[in-house]
C-alpha positions in Angstrom: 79.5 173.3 154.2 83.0 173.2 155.2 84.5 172.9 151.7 82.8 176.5 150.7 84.6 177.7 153.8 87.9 176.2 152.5 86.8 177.3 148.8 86.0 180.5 150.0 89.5 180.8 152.0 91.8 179.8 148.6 90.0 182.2 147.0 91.0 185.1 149.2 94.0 184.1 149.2 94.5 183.6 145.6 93.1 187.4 145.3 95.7 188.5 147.9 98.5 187.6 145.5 98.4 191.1 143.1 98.4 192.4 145.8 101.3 191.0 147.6 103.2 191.4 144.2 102.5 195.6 144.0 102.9 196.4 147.3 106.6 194.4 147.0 107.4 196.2 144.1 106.3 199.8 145.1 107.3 200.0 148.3 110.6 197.2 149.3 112.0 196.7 145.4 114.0 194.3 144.0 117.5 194.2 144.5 119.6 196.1 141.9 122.6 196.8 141.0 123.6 201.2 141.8 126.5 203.1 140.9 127.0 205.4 143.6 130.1 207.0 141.8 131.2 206.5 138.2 134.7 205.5 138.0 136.9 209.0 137.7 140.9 209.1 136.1 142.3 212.2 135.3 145.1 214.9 136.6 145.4 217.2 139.7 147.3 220.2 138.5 148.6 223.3 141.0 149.4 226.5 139.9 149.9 224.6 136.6 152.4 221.6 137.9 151.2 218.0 138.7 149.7 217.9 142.1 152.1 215.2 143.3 150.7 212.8 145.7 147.6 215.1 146.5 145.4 213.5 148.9 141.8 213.0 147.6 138.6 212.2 149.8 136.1 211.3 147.4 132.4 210.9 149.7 128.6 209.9 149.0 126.2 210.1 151.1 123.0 207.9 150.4 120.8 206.4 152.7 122.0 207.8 156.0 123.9 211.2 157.1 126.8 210.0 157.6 127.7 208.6 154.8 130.7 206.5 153.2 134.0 207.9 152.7 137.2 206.8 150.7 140.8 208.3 150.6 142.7 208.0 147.3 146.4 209.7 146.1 147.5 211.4 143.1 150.4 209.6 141.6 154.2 211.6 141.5 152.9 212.6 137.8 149.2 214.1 139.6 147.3 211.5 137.8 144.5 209.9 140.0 141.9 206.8 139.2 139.2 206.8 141.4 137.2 203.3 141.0 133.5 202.9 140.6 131.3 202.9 143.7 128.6 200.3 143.5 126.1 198.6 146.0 123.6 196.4 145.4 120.3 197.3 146.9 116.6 197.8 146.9 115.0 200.8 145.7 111.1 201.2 145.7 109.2 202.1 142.9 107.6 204.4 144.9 111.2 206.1 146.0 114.0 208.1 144.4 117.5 207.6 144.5 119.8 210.4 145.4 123.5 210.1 146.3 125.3 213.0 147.4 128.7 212.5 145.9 131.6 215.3 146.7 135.5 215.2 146.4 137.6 217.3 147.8 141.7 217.2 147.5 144.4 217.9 150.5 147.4 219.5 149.4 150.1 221.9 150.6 148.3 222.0 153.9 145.5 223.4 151.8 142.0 221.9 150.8 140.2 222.3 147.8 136.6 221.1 146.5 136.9 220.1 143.3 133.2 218.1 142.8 129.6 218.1 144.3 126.3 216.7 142.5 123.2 215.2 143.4 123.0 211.7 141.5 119.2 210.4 140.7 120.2 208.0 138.1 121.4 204.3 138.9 123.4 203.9 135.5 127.5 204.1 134.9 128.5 207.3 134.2 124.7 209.1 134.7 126.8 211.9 136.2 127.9 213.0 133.0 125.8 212.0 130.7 129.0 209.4 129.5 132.8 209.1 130.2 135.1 212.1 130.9 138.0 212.4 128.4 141.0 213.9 129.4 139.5 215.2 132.6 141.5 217.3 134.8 141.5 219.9 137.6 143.5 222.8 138.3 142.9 222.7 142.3 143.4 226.9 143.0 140.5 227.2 139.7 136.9 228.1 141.4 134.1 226.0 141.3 131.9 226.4 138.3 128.6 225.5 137.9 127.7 223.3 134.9 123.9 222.5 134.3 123.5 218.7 133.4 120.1 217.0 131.7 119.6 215.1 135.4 120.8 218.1 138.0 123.8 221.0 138.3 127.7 219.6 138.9 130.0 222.3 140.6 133.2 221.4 140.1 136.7 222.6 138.8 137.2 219.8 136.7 137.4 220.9 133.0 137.3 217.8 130.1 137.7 217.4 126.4 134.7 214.8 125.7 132.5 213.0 126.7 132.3 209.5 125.3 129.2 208.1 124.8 128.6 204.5 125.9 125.6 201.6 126.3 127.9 200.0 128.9 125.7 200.3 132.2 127.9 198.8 134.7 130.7 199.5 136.5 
C-alpha cells in the first residue's frame, strides 16, 4: 500500500514538470542577449560647421525610471561614435521589451534633442531597420518625425542608407 502512495507521488510529480517548464518560460525567461542602443557614428554639424567637441548624453530607460545614462564627445572634426548598449537579461514570453532611448547634445551653452524612439525589438540595429550610412545631424534643424515598421523616431538626424545586415549582435 505504501508503494501506490510513492507511485502515486512520482507521478504527480512527473506531471508537474510541463508545467514547471511553461510557467518558466512565460513568465521569468531565459537569459538573452538585448541591445539597448545600436551602435551610432556619424557628424554633429552647427549652423553648418563641425560641432567641435559637442557634449552628447545618449540615455535609455528600460526597466526602471530612472534609467542609465552615458556622456560621450564629438571629436575637433564633430564626428562622434557612440558604442552599442547591450545587457544580458530575462524577458518573459508573456512580456514586451521597450527601451526608451533619447540623445540629446550640449553645445554653446545650448542643448539640443537630436533622438527619441521607443525600441521593442531585441536585435542590432532594430531601430532602423539596419545600419545608418553617413548619418549626421545639424543640431539648430527641428525634430522630424519619421515612421518606422516597429514605432516613430523623432530626430534631426538625416542619413544616406541604410545597410542591410543578418549580423544580430553588437
Amino acid at each position: 500500500m505504501l508503494y501506490l502512495f510513492w507511485i502515486f507521488i512520482f507521478i504527480l510529480i512527473v506531471s508537474m514538470i510541463p508545467i514547471i517548464i511553461l510557467f518558466k518560460a512565460l513568465f521569468v525567461g531565459n537569459l538573452q542577449e538585448v541591445v539597448l542602443f545600436s551602435p551610432l557614428q556619424g557628424l554633429l554639424t552647427y549652423k553648418g560647421k563641425p560641432a567641435t567637441n559637442a557634449k552628447i548624453t545618449r540615455k535609455v530607460v528600460w526597466k526602471d525610471k530612472t534609467g542609465e545614462t552615458e556622456i560621450f564627445y564629438a571629436n575637433d572634426k564633430g564626428e562622434f561614435h557612440l558604442p552599442g548598449k547591450v545587457v544580458i537579461t530575462r524577458i518573459p514570453a508573456m512580456a514586451q521589451l521597450v527601451a526608451f532611448q533619447s540623445i540629446d547634445v550640449a553645445f554653446f551653452d545650448h542643448e539640443f534633442t537630436i533622438w527619441h524612439y521607443g525600441k521593442m525589438d531585441k536585435g542590432l540595429y532594430d531601430e532602423l531597420g539596419g545600419r545608418a550610412i553617413n548619418l549626421t545631424s545639424e543640431l539648430t534643424d527641428n525634430l522630424a518625425r519619421v515612421e518606422l515598421p516597429n514605432g516613430v523616431l523623432t530626430t534631426s538626424f538625416k542619413w544616406g542608407a541604410i545597410e542591410k545586415s543578418e549580423l544580430k549582435s553588437a
